[in-house]
PyMOL CGO cylinders between C-alpha atoms (Angstrom):
from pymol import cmd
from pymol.cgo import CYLINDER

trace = [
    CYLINDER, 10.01, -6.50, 8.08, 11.37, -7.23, 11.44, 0.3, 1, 1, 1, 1, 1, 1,
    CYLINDER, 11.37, -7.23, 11.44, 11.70, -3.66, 11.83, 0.3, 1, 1, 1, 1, 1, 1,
    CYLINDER, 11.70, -3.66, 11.83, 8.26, -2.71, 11.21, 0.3, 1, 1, 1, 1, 1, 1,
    CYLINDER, 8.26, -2.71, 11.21, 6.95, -5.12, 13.39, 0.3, 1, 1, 1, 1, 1, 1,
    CYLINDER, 6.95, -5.12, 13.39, 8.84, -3.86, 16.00, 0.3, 1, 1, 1, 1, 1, 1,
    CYLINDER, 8.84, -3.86, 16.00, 8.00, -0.10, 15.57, 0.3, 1, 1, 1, 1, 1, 1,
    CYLINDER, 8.00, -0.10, 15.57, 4.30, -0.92, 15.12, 0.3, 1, 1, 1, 1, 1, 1,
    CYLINDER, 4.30, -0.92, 15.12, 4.10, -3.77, 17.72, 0.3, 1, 1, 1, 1, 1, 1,
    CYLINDER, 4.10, -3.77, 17.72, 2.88, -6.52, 15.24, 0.3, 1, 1, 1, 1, 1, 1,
    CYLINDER, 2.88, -6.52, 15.24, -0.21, -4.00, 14.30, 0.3, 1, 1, 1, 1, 1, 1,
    CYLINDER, -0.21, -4.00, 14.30, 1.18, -3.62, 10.67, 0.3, 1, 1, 1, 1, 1, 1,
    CYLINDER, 1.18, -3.62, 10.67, -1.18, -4.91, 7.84, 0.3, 1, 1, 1, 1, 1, 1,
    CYLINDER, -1.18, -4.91, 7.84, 0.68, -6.68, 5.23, 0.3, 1, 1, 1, 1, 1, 1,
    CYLINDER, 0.68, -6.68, 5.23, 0.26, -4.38, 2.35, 0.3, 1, 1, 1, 1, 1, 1,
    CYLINDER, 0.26, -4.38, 2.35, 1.73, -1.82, 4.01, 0.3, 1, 1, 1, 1, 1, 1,
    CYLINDER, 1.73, -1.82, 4.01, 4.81, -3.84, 5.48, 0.3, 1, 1, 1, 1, 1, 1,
    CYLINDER, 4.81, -3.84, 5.48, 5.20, -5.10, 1.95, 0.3, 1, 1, 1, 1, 1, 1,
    CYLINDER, 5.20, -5.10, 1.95, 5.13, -1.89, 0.24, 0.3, 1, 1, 1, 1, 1, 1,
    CYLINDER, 5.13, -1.89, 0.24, 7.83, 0.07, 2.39, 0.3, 1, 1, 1, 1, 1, 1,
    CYLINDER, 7.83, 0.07, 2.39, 10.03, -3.00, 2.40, 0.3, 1, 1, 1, 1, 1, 1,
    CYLINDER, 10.03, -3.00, 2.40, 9.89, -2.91, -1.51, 0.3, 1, 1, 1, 1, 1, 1,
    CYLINDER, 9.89, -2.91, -1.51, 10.01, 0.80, -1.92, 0.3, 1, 1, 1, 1, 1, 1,
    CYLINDER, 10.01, 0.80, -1.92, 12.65, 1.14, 0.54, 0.3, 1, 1, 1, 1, 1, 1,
    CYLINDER, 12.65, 1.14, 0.54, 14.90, -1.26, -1.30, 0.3, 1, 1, 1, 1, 1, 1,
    CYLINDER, 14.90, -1.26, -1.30, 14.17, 0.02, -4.80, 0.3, 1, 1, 1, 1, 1, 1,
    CYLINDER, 14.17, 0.02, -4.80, 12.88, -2.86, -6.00, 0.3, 1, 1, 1, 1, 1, 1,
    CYLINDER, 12.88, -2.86, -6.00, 11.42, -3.16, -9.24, 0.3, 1, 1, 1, 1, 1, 1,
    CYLINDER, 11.42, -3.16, -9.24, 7.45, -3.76, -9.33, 0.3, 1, 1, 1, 1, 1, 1,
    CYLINDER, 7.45, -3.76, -9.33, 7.37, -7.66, -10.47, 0.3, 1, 1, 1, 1, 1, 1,
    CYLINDER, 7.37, -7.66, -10.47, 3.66, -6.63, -12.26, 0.3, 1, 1, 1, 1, 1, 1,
    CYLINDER, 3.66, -6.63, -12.26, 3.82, -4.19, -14.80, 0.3, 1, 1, 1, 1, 1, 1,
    CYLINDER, 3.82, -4.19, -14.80, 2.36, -0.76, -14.04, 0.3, 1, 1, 1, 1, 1, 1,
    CYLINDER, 2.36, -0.76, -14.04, 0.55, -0.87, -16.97, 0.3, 1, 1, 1, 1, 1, 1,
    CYLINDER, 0.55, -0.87, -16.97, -1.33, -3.70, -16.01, 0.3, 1, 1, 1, 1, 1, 1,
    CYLINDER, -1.33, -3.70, -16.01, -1.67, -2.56, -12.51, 0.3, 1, 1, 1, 1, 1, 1,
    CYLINDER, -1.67, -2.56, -12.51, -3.49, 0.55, -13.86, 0.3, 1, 1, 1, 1, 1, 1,
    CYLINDER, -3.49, 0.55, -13.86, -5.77, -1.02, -16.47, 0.3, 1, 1, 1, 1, 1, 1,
    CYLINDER, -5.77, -1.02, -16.47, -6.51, -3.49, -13.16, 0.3, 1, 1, 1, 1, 1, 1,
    CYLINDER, -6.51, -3.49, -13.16, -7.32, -0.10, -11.25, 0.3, 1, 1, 1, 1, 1, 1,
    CYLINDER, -7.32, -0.10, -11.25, -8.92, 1.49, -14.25, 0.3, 1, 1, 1, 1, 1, 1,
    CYLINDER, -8.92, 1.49, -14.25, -11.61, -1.51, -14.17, 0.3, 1, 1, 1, 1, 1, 1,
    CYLINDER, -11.61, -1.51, -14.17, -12.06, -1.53, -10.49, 0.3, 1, 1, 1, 1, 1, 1,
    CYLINDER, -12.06, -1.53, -10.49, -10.77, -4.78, -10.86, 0.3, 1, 1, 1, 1, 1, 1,
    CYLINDER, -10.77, -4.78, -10.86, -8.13, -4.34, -7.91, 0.3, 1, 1, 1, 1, 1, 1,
    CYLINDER, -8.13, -4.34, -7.91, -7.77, -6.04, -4.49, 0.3, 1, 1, 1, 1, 1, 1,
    CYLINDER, -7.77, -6.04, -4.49, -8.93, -3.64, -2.43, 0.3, 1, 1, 1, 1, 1, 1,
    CYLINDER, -8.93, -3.64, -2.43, -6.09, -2.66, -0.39, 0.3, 1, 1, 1, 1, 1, 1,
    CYLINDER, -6.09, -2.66, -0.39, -8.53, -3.10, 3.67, 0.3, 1, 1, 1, 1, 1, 1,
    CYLINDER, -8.53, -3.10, 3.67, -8.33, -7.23, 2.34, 0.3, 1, 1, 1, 1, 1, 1,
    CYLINDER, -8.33, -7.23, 2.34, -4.86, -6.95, 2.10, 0.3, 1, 1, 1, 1, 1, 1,
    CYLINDER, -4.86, -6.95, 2.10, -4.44, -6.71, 5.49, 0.3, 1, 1, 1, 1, 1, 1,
    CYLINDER, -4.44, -6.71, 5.49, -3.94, -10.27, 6.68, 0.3, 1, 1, 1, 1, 1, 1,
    CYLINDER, -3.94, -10.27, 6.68, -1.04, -12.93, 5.02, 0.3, 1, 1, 1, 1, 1, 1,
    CYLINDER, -1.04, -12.93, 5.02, -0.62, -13.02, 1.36, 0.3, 1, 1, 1, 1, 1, 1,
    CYLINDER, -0.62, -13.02, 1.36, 0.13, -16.61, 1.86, 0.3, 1, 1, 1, 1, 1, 1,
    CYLINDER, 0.13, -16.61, 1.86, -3.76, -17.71, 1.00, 0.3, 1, 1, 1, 1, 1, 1,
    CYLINDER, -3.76, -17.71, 1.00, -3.44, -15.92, -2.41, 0.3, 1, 1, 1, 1, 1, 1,
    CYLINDER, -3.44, -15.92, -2.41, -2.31, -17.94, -5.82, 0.3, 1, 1, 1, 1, 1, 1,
    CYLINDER, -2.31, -17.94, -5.82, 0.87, -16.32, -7.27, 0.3, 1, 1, 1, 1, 1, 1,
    CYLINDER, 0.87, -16.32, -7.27, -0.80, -14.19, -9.53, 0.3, 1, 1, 1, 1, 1, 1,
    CYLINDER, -0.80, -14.19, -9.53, -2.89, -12.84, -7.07, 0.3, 1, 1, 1, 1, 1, 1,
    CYLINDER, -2.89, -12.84, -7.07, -0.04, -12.74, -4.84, 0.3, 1, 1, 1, 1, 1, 1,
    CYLINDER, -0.04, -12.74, -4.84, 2.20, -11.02, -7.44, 0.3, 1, 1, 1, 1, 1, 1,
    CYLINDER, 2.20, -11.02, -7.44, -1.08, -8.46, -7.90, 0.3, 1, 1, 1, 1, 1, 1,
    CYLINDER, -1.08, -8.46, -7.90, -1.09, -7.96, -4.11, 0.3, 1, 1, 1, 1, 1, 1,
    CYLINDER, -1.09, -7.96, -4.11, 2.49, -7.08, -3.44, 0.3, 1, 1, 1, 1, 1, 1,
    CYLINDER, 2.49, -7.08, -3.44, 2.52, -5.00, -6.75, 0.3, 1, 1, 1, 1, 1, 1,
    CYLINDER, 2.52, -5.00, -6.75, -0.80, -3.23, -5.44, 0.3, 1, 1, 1, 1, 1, 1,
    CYLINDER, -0.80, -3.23, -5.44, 1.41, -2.82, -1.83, 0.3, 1, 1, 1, 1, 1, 1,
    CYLINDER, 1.41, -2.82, -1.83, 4.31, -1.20, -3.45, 0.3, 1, 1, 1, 1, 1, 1,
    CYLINDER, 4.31, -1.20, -3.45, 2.39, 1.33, -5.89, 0.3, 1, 1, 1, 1, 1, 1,
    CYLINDER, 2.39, 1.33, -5.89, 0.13, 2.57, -2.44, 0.3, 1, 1, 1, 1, 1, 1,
    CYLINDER, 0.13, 2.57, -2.44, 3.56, 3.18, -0.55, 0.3, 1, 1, 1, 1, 1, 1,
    CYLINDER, 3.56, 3.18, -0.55, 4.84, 4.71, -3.13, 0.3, 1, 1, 1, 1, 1, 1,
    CYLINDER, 4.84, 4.71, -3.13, 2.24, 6.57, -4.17, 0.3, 1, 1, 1, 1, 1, 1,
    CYLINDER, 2.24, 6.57, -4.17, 2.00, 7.86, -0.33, 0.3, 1, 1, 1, 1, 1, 1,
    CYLINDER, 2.00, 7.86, -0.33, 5.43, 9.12, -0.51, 0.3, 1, 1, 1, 1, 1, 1,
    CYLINDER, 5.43, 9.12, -0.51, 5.18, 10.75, -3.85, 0.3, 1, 1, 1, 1, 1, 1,
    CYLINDER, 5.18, 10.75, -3.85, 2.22, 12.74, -2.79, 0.3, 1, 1, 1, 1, 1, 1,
    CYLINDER, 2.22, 12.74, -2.79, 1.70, 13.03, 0.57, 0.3, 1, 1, 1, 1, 1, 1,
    CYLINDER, 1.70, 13.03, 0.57, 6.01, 12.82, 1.75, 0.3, 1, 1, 1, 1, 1, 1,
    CYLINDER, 6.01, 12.82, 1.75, 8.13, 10.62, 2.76, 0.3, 1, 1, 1, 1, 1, 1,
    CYLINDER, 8.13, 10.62, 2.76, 7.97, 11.99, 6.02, 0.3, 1, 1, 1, 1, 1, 1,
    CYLINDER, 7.97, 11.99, 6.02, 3.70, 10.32, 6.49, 0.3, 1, 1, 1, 1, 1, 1,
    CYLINDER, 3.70, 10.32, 6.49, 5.36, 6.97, 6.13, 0.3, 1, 1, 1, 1, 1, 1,
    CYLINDER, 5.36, 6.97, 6.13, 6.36, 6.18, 9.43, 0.3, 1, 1, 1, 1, 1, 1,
    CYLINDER, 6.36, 6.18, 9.43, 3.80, 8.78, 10.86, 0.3, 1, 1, 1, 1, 1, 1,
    CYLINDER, 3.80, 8.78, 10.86, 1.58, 5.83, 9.46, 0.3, 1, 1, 1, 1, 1, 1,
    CYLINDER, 1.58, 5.83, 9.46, 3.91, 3.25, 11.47, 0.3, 1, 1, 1, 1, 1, 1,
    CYLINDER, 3.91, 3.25, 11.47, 3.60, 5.80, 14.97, 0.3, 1, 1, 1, 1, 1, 1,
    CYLINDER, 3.60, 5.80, 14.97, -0.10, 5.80, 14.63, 0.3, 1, 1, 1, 1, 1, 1,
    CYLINDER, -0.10, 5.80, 14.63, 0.10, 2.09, 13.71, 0.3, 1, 1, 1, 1, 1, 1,
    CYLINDER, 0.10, 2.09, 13.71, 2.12, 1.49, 16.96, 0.3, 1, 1, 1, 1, 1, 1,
    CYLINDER, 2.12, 1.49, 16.96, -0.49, 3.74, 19.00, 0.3, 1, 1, 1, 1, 1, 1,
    CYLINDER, -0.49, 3.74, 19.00, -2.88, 1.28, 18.44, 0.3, 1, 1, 1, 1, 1, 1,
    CYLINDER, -2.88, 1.28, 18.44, -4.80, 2.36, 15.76, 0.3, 1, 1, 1, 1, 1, 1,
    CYLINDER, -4.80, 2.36, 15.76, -6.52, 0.30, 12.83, 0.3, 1, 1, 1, 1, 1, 1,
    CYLINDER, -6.52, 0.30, 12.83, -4.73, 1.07, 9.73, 0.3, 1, 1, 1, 1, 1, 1,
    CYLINDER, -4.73, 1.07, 9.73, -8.16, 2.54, 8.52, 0.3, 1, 1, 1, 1, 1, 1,
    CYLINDER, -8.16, 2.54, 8.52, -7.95, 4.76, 11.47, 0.3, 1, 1, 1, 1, 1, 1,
    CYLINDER, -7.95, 4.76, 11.47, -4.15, 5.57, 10.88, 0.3, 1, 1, 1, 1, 1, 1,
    CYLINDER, -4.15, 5.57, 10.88, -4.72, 7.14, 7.02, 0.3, 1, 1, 1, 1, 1, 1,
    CYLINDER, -4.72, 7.14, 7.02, -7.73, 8.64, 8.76, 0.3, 1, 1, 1, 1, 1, 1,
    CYLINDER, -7.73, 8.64, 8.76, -5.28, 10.30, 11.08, 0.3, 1, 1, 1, 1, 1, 1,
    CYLINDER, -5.28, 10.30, 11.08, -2.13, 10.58, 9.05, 0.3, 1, 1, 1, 1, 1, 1,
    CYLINDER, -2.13, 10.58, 9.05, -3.74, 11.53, 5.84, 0.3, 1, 1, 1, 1, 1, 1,
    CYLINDER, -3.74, 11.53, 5.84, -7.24, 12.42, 6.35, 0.3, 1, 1, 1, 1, 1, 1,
    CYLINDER, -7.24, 12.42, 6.35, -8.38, 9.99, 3.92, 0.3, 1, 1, 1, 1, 1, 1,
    CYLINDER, -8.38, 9.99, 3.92, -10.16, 6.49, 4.57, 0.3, 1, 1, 1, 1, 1, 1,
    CYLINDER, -10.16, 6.49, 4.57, -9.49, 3.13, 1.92, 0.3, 1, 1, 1, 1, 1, 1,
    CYLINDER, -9.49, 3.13, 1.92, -12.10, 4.32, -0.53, 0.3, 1, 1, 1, 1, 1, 1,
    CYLINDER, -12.10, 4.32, -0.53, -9.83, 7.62, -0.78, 0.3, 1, 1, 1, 1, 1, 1,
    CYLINDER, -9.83, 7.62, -0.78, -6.76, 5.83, -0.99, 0.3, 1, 1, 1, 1, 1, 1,
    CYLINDER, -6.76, 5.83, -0.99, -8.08, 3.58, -3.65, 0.3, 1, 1, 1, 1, 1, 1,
    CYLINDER, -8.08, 3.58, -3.65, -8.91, 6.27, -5.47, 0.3, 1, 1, 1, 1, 1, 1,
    CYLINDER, -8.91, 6.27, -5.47, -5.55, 8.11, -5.16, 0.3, 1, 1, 1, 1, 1, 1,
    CYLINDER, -5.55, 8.11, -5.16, -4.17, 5.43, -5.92, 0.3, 1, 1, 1, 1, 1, 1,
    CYLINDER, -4.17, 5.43, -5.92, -5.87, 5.11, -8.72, 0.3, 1, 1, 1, 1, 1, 1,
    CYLINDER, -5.87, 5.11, -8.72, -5.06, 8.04, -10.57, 0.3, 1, 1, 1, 1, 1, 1,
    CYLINDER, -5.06, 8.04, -10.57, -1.92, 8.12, -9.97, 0.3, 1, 1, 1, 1, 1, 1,
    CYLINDER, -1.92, 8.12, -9.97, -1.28, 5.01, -11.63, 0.3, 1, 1, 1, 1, 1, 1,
    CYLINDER, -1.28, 5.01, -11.63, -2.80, 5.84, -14.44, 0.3, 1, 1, 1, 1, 1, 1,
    CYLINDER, -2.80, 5.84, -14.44, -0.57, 9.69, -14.27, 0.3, 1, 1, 1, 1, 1, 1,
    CYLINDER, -0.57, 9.69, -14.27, 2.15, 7.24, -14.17, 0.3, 1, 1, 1, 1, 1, 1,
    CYLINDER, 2.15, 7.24, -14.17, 1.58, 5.16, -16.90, 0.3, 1, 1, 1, 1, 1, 1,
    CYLINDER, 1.58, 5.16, -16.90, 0.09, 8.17, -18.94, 0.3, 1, 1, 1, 1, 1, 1,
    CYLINDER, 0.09, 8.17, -18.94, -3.16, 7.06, -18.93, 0.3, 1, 1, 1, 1, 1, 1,
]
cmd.load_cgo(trace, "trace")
């Protein structure tokens, strides 16, 4: 974490902190995928822009939602896009830019786009 906020300059949004520090260790997700999907699936989510600020306001299982939501979009990323976009993310992130603007410039997509990638590749990944 403290690294991210020192390559971005404090202009990381929590999701995506969380995420890379999860992926990066290899943690397993604490919410099942399954669930995360069928979540997805019913555009029953947390969409991923109101995940920018502190998970601290959430309840755990919203909080256990949020960082599993966090981990799958990193991932996901990585999977699809490379590894390499990650901290392309963090340099455009560091430039200044919104995160909205950063996927916008890193992977020409905006949050509806990345919802929706997101979305089917959960379900690809839990063969739905």
């Amino acid at each position: 974490h403290t690294f991210v906020h020192r390559q971005t300059q404090g202009h990381c949004p929590t999701w995506f902190n969380e995420g890379l520090a999860q992926v990066e260790s290899g943690e397993a997700p604490a919410f099942p995928g399954a669930r995360l999907a069928a979540l997805y699936a019913e555009s029953r989510q947390i969409p991923l822009s109101q995940l920018e600020g502190s998970f601290m306001q959430l309840n755990s299982t919203l909080a256990s939602v949020a960082y599993a939501e966090s981990q799958a979009a990193v991932a996901m990323i990585r999977d699809q896009y490379g590894a390499y976009q990650l901290p392309q993310i963090l340099k455009a992130l560091a430039e200044g830019n919104t995160m909205a603007e950063a996927l916008r410039k890193v992977l020409r997509m905006d949050y509806p786009g990345l919802e929706t990638e997101l979305s089917s590749y959960l379900a690809r990944s839990q063969g739905r």
